[in-house]
N, C-alpha and C positions, 0 to 999 in steps of 0.2 A: 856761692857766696860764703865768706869766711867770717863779716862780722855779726850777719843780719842771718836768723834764718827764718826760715817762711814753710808753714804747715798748715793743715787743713783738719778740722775736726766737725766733720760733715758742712752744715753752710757756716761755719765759724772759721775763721782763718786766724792764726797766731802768728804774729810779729813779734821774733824776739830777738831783743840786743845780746848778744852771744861772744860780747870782750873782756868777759871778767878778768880781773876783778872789780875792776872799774868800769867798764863801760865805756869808756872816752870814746869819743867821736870826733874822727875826721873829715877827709873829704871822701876817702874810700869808701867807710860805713856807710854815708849818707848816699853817696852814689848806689850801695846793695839796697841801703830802700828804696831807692829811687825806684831801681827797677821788680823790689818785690811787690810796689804799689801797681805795676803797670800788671803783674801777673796777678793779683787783687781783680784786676776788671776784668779779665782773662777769666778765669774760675768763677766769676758770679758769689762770691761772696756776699753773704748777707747779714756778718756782721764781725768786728775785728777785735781780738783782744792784743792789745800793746804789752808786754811784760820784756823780762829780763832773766838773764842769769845771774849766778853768784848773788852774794851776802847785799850786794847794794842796785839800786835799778840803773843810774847811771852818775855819774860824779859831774858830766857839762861835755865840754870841748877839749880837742887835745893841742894845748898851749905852746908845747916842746917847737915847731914848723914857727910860731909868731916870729922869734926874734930874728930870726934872720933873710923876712921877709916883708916887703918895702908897703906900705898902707895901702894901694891899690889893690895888690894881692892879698892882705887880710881880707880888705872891702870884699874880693870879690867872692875868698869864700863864704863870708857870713850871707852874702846873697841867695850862693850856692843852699846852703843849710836853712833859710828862711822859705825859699819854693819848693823846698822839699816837703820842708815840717807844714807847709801850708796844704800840700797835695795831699797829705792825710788826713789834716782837719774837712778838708771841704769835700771827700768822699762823702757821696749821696747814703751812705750806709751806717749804723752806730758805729763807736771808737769807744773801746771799753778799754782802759788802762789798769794794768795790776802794777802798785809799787810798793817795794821793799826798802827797807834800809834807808842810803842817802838817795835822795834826789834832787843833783844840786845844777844850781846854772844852767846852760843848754840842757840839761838832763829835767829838768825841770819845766823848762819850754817846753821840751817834747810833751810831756806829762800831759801839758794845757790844753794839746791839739786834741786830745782825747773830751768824747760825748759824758762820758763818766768814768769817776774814777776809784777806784778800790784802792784800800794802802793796809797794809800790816799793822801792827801795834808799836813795830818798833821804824816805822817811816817817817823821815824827816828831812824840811826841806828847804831850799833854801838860793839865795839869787849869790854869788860870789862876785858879782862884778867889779864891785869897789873897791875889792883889794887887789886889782887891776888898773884902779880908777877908769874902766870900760862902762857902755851901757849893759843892760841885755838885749842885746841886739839885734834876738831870734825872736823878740815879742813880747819879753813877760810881763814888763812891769803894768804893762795896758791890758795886758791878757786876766793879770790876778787883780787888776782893779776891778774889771766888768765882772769876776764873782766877788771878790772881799772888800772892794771899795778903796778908794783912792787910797786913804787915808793910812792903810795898811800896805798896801802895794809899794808907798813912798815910802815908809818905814824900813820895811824888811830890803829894798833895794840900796836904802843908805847904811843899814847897818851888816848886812851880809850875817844875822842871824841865822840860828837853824828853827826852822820853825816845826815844833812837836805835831805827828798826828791830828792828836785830838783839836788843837788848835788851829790845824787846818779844815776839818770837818765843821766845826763851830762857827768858821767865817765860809762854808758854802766851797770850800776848796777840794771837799772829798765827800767821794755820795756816803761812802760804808767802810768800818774800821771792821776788818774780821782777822783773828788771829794769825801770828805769823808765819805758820806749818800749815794753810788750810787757806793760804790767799788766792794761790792758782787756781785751786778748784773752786771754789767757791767764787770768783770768777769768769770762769767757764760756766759754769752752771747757769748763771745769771746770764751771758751771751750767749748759751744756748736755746733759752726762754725768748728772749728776744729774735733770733734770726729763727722761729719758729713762727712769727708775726708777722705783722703786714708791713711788710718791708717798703712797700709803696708810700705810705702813711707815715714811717718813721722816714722817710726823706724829705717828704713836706714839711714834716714841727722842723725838721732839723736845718730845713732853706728858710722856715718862718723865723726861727731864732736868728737864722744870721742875718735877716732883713732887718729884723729890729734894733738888733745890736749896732747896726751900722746907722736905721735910719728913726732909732725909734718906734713906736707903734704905728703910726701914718704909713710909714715903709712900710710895717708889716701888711697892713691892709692892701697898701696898694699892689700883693703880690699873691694874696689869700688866692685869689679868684681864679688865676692862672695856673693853680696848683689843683684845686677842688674838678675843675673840668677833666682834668688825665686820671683822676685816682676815683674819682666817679663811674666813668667807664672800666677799669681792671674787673678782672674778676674775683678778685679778692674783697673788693667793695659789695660788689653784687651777691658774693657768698654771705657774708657779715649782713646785710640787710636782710637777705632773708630768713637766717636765721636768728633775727630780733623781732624779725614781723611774726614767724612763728612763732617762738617761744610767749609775745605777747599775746600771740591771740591762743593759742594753750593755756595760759593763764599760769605758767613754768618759770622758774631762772631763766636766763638767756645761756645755753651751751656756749664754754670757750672753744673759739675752732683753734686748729692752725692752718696757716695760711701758707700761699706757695709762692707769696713774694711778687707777683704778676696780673 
């Protein structure tokens, strides 16, 4: 793969866009994730950090192929890029995003697909569609409404602003602002706490959130139950129990374990 490249740092796997300086994405790139998602299931990953190379995470889409290709065939690659970026989001496993710089338009979408997300100090972001007069096609405006609320979502997609950091942290858009020399690790560090956990348990809250977000709380309910019977039985549950039954009846803290994902 030339645009996308794919590592492992124990059960942590790194997806990283690798077209600087920009990052643009086409239908090539999208196709190398394609397939480094499928090697994702392949190596049992148990949790993914999204980042990038060079000074910006990605700038969107590569525009240059539009003009002289008939509406059908845009249609069909934005479709192309929408099951793609969806196959990332709806991995049973966290999606920790590290971004830098610009994160703008498709590059931005991508961002969303991610469980949580890390940005630099100097990260800013932003929808460019209108000066296209395009939608976001790949999802955002709906995607930053469900964290920032309509009302901002509408905004930033009519005005094609850049939206600062901090100002995305403050409307729910970014979990952690940490310096700009100290993102990736700090990053890592944090996906590597997490795919040290119960991996079982973080695909349950993570099929619970997207039940609700689609069907409200009701949905969610209606899907608790189906979840609770498989993660009851693992042995990761069974370890976690009885190390809370002991530690209570010791009359101790409760030891944090790690877990083996099963």
């Amino acid at each position: 793969m030339e645009s996308i490249r794919l590592s492992f740092d124990g059960a942590v796997a790194v997806l990283t866009l690798s077209a600087p300086r920009s990052n643009r994405f086409g239908v090539e790139m999208v196709d190398e994730m394609d397939r480094a998602i499928d090697e994702l299931g392949e190596r049992e990953a148990r949790a993914i950090v999204l980042c990038a190379d060079g000074p910006d995470f990605c700038h969107g889409g590569d525009v240059i192929p539009w003009a002289s290709m008939k509406p059908r065939e845009i249609n069909a690659i934005f479709h192309r890029y929408m099951t793609v970026f969806n196959r990332l989001e709806r991995l049973p496993i966290p999606v920790i995003a590290a971004v830098q710089g610009l994160c703008n338009g498709g590059g931005w979408e991508l961002a969303l697909r991610a469980d949580i997300l890390f940005a630099s100090e100097n990260a800013r972001f932003s929808h460019s569609e209108q000066t296209v007069a395009f939608l976001t096609v790949v999802g955002g405006v709906y995607r930053v409404a469900e964290r920032a609320g309509r009302l901002l979502a509408y905004q930033w997609a009519l005005t094609s602003e850049e939206v600062p950091v901090s100002v995305a942290a403050k409307h729910g858009l970014v979990n952690r602002i940490v310096p700009d020399n100290s993102l990736r690790e700090e990053t890592m560090r944090f996906a590597k706490r997490i795919a040290s956990g119960a991996t079982l348990a973080h695909a349950g809250h993570k099929a619970l959130l997207r039940a609700w977000s689609v069907g409200g709380i009701a949905a969610a309910d209606d899907v608790m139950f189906d979840l609770t019977t498989h993660i009851l039985s693992s042995n990761d549950t069974r370890r976690g129990v009885k190390n809370a039954v002991d530690a209570l009846i010791a009359g101790k803290p409760r030891p944090i374990l790690e877990y083996d994902g099963k």
